[in-house]
matplotlib code that plots the C-alpha trace (Angstrom):
import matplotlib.pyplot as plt

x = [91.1, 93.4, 97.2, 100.1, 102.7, 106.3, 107.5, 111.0, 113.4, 116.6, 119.5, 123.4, 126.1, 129.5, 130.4, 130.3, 129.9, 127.8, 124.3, 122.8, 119.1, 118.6, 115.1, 114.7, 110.9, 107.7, 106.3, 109.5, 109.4, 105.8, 105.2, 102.2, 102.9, 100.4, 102.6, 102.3, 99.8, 98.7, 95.4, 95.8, 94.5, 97.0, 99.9, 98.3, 98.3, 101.8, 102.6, 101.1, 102.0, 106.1, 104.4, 103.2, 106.1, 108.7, 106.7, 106.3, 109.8, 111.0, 114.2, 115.3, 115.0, 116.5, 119.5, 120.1, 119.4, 119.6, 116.7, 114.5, 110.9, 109.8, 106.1, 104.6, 100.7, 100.6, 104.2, 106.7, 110.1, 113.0, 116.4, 119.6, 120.9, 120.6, 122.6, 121.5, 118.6, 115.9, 116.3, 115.5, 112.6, 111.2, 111.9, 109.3, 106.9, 106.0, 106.0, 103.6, 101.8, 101.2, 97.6, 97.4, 100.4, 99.5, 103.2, 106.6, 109.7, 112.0, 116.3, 117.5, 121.5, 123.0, 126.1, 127.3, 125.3, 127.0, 130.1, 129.8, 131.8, 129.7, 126.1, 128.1, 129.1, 125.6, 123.8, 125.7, 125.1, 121.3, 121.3, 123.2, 120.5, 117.4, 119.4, 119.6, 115.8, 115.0, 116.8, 114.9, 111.7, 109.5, 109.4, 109.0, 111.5, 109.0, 106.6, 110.0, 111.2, 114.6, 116.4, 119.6, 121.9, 124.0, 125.3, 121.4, 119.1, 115.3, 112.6, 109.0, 106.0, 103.2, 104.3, 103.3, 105.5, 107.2, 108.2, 109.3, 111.4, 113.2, 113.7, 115.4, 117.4, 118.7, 119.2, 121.3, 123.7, 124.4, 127.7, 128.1, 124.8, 125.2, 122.0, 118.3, 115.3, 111.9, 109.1, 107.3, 103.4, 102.5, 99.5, 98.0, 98.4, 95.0, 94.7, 98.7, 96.9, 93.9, 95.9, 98.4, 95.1, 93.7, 97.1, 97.8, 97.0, 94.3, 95.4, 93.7]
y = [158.0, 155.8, 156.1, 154.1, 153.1, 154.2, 150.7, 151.0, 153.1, 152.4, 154.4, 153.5, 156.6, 156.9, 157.5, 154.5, 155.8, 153.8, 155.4, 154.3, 154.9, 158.3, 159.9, 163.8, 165.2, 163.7, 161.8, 161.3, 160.7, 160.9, 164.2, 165.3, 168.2, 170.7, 170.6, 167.1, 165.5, 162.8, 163.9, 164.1, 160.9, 158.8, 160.6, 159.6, 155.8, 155.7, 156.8, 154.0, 151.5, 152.5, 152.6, 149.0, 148.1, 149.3, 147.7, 144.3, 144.0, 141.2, 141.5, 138.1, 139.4, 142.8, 140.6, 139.7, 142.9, 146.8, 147.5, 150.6, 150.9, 153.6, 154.2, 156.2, 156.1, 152.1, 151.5, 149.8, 150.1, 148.3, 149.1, 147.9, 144.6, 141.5, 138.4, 136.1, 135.6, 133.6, 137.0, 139.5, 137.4, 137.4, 141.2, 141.5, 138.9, 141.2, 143.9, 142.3, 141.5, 145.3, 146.2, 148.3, 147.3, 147.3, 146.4, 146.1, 146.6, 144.6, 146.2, 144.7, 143.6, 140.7, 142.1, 144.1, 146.9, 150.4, 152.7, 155.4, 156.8, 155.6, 157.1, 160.5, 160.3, 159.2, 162.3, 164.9, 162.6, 162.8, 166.6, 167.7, 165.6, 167.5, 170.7, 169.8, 168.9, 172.4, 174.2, 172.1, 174.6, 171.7, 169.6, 170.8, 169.1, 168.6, 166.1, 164.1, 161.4, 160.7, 157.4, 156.6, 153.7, 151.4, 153.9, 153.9, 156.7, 155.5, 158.2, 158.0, 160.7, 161.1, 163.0, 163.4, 162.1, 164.7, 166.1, 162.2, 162.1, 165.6, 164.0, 160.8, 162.6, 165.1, 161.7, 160.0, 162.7, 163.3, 163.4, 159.6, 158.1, 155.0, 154.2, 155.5, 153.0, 155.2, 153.8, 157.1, 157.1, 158.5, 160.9, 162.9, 166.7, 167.2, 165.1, 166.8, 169.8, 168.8, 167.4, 170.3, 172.6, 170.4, 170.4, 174.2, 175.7, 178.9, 182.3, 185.0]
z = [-14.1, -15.7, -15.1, -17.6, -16.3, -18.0, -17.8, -15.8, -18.6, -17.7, -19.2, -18.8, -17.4, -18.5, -14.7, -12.1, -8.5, -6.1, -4.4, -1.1, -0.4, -0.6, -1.2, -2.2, -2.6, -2.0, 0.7, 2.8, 7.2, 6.7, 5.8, 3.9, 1.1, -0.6, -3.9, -4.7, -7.5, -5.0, -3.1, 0.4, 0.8, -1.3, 0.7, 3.9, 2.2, 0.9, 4.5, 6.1, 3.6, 4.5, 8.4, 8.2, 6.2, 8.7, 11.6, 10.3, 9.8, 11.9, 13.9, 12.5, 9.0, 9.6, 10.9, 7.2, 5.5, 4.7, 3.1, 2.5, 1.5, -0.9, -1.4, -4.2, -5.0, -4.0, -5.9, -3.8, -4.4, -2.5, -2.5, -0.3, 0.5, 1.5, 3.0, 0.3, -2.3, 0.5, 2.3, -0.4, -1.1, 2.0, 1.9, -1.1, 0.5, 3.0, 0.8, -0.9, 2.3, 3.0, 2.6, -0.2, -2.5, -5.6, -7.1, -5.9, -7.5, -5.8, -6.5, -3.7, -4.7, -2.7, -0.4, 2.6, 3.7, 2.0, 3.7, 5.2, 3.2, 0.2, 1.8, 2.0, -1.3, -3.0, -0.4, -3.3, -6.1, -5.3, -4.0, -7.5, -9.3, -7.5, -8.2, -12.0, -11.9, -9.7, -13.1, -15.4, -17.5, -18.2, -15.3, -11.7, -9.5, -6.8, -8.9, -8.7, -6.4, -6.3, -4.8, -5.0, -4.4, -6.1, -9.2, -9.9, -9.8, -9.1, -9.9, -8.8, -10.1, -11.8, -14.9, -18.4, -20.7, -22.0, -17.7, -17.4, -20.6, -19.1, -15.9, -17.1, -19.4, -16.6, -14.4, -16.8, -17.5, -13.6, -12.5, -10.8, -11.9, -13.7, -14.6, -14.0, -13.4, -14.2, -11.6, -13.2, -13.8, -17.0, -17.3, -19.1, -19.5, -18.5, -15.5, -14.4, -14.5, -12.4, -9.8, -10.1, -9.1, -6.6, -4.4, -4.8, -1.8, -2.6, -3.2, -2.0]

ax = plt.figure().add_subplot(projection="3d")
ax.plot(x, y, z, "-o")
ax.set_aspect("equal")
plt.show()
């Protein structure tokens, strides 16, 4: 099964308010859903990729970051910040060190770690974008993965491309997002409806 990338689509908001890492659907705190296109399996990996990830992360480096580590079928995504630019690369060095990363998208910004104030802010900018996808006809809000921080709105799927087009559109016209970066997976409708089936649990 072959799956194309839709190479990171990134779309500019009128309205600037910051976002701190925020994820909504999926794999999140290691826990396995029914309802998403990834096989058991591939959940269980993304899972232990963010495990390994979090584990390896020296106290030395942690010093000089505020990173997060977002997994979707072997994608990598960092957000957050770090102290300087020798940091955030040894952040995505040992991303790259995880077994079974097959790319990582390094965001991490250069600064101070976000305000409170900020995270609390960027917890409704993300919530009122989920909301917007739940509304949405012809994409399901819970093939979606939504990160936020820094006025940018990261999403992360397997979608076809019409359900990602949808979704980037609803993204960019959110109240406070700036800008949305697609780490979506294009497939086909064929293989979105196989693994659609495959996750759904049985009816009786």
């Amino acid at each position: 099964m072959k799956l194309r990338p839709l190479i990171l689509a990134v779309a500019t908001a009128s309205l600037l308010q910051a976002c701190v890492p925020l994820i909504v659907g999926g794999v999140a705190g290691g826990v396995v859903t029914a309802i998403d296109r990834r096989t058991y399996g591939e959940q269980f990996r993304d899972t232990e990729i963010e495990r390994t990830f979090n584990h390896n992360f020296s106290k030395e480096l942690e010093a000089r970051t505020a990173v997060s580590g977002h997994a979707f079928n072997r994608w990598m995504l960092l957000t957050g910040q770090a102290i300087d630019e020798k940091a955030k690369a040894e952040v995505e060095a040992l991303a790259r060190s995880v077994p079974n990363v097959r790319e990582v998208y390094n965001e991490i910004t250069i600064g101070y770690p976000a305000s409170f104030t900020t995270r609390a802010n960027d917890r409704l900018v993300a919530s009122n974008l989920k909301a917007r996808l739940l509304d949405a006809k012809e994409v399901s809000a819970i093939h979606v993965n939504v990160i936020c921080e820094g006025g940018t709105a990261y999403l992360m799927g397997m979608l076809t491309d019409a359900e990602a087009r949808v979704a980037i559109t609803i993204a960019r016209s959110t109240q406070g997002v700036a800008k949305v970066v697609s780490l979506i997976e294009i497939i086909t409708p064929e293989v979105a409806r196989q693994r659609t089936m495959q996750t759904e649990p049985a009816k009786n």
